[in-house]
TORLO-634492 format. One line per field, with one value per atom (N, C-alpha, C): atom name; x negated, y, z; residue in three letters. Coordinates in steps of 0.05 Angstrom, whole numbers. Layout:
atom <- c(CA:...);
x <- c(X:...);
y <- c(Y:...);
z <- c(Z:...);
rest <- c(ala:...);
This chain:
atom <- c(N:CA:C:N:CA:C:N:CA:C:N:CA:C:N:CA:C:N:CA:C:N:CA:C:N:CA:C:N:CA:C:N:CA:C:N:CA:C:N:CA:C:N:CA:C:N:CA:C:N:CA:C:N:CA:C:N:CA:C:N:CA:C:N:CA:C:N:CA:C:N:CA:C:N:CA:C:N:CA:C:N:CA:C:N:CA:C:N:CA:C:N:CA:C:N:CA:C:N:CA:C:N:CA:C:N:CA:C:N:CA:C:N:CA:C:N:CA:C:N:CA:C:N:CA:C:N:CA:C:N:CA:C:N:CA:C:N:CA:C:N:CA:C:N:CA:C:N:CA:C:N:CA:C:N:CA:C:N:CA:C:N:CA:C:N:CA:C:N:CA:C:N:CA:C:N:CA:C:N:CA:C:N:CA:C:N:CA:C:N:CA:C:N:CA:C:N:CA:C:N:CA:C:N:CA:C:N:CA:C:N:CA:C:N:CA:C:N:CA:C:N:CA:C:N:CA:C:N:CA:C:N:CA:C:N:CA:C:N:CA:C:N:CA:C:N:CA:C:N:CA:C:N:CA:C:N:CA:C:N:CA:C:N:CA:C:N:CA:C:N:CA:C:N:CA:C:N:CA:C:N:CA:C:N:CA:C:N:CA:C:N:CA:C:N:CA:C:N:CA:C:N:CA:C:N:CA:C:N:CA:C:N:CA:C:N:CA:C:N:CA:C:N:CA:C:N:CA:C:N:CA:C:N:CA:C:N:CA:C:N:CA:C:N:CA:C:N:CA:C:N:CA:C:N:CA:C:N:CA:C:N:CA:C:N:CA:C:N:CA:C:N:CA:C:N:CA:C:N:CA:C:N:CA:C:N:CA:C:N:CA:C:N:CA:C:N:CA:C:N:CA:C:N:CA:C:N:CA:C:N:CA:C:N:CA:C:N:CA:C:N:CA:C:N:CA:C:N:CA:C:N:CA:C:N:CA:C:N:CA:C:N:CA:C:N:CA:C:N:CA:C:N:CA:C:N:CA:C:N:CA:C:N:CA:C:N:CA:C:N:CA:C:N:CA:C:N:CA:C:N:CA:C);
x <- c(87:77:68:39:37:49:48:71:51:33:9:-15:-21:-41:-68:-69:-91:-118:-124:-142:-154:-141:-146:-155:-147:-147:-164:-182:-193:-224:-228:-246:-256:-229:-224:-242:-234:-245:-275:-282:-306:-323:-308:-331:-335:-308:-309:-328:-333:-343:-378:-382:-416:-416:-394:-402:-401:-391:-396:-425:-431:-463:-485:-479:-496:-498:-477:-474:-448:-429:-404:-392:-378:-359:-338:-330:-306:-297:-269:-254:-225:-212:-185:-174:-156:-138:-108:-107:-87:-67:-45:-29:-14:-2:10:38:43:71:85:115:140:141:123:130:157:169:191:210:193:208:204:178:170:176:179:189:184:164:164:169:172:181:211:231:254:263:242:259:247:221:212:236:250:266:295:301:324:315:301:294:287:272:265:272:301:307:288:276:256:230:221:192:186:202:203:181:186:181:148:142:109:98:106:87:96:112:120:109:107:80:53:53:19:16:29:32:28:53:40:24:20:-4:-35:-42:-59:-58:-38:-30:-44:-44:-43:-76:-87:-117:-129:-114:-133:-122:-110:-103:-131:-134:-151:-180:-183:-219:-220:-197:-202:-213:-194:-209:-228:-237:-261:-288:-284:-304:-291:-284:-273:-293:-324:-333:-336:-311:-306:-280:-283:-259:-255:-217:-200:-173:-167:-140:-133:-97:-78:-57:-73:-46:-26:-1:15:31:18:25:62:60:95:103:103:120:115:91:95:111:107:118:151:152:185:197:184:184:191:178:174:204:196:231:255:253:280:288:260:274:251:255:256:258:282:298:273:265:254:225:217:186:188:213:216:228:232:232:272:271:304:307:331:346:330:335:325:295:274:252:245:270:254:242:254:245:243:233:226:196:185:161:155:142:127:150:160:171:158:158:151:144:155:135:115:124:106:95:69:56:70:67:70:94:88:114:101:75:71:51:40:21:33:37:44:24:42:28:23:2:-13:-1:29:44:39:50:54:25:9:-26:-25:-20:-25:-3:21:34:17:13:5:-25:-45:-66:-65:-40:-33:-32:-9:-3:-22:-45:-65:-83:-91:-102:-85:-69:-58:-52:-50:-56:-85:-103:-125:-141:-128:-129:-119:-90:-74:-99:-111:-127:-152:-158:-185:-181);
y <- c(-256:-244:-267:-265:-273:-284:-306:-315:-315:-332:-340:-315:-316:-300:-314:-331:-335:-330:-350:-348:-321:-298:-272:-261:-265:-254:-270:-296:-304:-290:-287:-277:-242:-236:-201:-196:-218:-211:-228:-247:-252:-233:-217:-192:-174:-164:-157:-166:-197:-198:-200:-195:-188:-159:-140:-107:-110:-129:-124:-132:-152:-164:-147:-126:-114:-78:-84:-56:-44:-53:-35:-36:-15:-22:-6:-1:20:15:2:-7:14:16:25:0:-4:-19:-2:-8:5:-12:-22:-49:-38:-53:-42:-20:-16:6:-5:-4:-18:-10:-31:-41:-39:-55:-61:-19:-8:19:45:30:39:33:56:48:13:-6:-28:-37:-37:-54:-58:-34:-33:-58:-54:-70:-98:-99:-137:-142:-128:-133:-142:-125:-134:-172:-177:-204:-224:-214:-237:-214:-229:-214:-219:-236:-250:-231:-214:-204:-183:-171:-162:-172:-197:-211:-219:-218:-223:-203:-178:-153:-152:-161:-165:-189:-202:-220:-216:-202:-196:-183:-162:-137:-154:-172:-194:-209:-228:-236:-223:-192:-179:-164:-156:-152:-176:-203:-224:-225:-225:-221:-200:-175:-151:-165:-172:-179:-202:-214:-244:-227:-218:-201:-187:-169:-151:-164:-183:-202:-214:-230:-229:-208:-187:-159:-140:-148:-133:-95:-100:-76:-50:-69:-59:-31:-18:-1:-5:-10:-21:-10:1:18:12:11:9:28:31:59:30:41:40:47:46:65:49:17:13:41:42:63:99:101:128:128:116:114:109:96:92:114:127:152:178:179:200:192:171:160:158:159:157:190:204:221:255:243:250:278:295:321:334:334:339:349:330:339:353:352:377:353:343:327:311:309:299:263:268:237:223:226:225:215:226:229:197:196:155:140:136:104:124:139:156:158:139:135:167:181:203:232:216:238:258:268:291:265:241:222:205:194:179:182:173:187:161:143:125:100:67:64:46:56:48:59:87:101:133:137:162:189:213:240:244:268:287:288:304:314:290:267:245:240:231:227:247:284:292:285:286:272:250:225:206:214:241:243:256:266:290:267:247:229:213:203:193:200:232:252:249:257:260:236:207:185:185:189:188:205:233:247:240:218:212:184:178:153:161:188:198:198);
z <- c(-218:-194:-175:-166:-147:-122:-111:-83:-59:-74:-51:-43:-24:-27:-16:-3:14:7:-24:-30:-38:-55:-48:-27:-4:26:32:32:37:28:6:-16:-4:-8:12:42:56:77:85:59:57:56:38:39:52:73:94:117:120:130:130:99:88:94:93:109:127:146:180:179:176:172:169:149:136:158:179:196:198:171:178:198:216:244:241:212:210:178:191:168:167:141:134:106:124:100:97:66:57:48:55:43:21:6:-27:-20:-35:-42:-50:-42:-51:-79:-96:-126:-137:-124:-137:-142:-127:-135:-162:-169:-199:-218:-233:-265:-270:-270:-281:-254:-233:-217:-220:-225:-228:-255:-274:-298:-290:-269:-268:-249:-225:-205:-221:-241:-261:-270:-280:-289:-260:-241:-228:-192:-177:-160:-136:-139:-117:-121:-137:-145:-118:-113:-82:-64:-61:-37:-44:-68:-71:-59:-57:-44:-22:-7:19:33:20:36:30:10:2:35:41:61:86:94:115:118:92:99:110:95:91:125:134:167:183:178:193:185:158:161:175:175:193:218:232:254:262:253:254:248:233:230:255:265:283:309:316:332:339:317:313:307:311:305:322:346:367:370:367:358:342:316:295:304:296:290:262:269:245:243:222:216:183:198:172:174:148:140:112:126:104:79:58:34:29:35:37:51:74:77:79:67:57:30:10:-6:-3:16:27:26:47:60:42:15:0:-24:-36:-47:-31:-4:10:12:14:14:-8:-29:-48:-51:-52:-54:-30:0:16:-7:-16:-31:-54:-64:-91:-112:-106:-133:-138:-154:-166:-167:-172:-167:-189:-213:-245:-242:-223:-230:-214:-195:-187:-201:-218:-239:-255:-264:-292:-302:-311:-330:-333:-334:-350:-332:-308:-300:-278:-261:-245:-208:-205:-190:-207:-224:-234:-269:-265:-289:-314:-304:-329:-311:-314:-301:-281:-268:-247:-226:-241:-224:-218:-187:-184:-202:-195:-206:-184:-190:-168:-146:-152:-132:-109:-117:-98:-90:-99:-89:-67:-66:-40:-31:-25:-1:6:-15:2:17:2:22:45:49:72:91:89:110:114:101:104:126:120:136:167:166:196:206:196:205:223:199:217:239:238:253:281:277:306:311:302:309:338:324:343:373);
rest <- c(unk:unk:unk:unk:unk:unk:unk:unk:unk:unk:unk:unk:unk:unk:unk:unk:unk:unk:unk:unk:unk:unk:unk:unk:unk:unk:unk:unk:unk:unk:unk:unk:unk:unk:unk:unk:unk:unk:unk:unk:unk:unk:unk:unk:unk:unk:unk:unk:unk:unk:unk:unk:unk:unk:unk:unk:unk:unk:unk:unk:unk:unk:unk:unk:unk:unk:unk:unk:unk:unk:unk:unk:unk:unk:unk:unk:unk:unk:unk:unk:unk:unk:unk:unk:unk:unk:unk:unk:unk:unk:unk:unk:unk:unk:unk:unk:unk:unk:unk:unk:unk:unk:unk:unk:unk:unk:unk:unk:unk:unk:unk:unk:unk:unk:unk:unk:unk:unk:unk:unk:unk:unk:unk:unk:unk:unk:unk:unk:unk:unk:unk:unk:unk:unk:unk:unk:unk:unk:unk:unk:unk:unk:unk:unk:unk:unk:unk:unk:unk:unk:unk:unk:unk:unk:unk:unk:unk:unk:unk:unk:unk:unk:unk:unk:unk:unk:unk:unk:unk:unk:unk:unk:unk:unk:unk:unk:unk:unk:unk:unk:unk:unk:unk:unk:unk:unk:unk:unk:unk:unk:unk:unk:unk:unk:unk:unk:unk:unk:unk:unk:unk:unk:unk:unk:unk:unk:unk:unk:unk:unk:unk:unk:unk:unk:unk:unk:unk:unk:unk:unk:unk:unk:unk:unk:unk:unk:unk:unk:unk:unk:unk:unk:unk:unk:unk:unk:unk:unk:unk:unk:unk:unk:unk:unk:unk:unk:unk:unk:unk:unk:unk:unk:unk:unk:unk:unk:unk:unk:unk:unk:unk:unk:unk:unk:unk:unk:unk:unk:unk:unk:unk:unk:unk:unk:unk:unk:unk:unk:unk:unk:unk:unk:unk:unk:unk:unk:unk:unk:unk:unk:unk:unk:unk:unk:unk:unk:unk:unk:unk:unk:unk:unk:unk:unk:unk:unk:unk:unk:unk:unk:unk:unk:unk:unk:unk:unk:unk:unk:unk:unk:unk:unk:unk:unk:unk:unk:unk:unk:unk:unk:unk:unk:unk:unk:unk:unk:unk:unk:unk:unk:unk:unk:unk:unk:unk:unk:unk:unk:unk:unk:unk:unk:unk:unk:unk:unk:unk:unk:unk:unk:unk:unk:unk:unk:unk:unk:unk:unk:unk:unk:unk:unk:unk:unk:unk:unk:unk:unk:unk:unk:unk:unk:unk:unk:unk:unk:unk:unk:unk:unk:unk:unk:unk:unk:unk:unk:unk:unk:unk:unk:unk:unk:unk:unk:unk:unk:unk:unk:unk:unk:unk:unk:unk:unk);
């Protein structure tokens, strides 16, 4: 796993900054989902207890670039939704959305399709909170 990110984030918001160029003034960034809570994050977190912390700085660093673009493109309208903590949000509390203890880290279970991409169910939670994020923006 990745530690560094810069040069990524560097690259990222290069191109960000060829859509502002080109007219864009309306950005959404989406920062990662607590990895370490999917089926394969669970068994990389077993081998390497540190793997955590690569998507936790991906997440800050990537905060500290929208912070620094926004600035600079003060004209821009710019929003971050956090899928870390929808996703938090939906595993902490689990039972609330229909779903069982069993189905956390469960590959091919009723959250996740395989052992690292949610099912449907979870996609609309995460588009519901998406939606009313940006609804509270207006």
């Amino acid at each position: 796993f990745a530690r560094e990110h810069e040069a990524t984030h560097d690259l990222l918001f290069g191109l960000q900054d060829s859509l502002y160029a080109a007219g864009a003034r309306l950005f959404l960034y989406i920062d990662v989902p607590p990895i370490a809570r999917t089926p394969t994050g669970a068994k990389a977190l077993a081998n390497d207890p540190s793997m955590p912390a690569a998507y936790y700085n991906w997440n800050i660093s990537l905060r500290r670039r929208i912070e620094a673009f926004a600035n600079e493109h003060r004209d821009a309208r710019i929003f971050t939704f956090s899928s870390f903590d929808c996703f938090s949000r939906l595993l902490d509390t689990y039972a609330d959305h229909g779903f069982v203890e069993e189905d956390l880290y469960k590959a091919g279970g009723a959250i996740w399709k395989d052992h690292l991409h949610p099912r449907s169910a979870v996609h609309k939670i995460f588009a519901r909170d998406l939606v009313q994020f940006l609804r509270s923006q207006q």
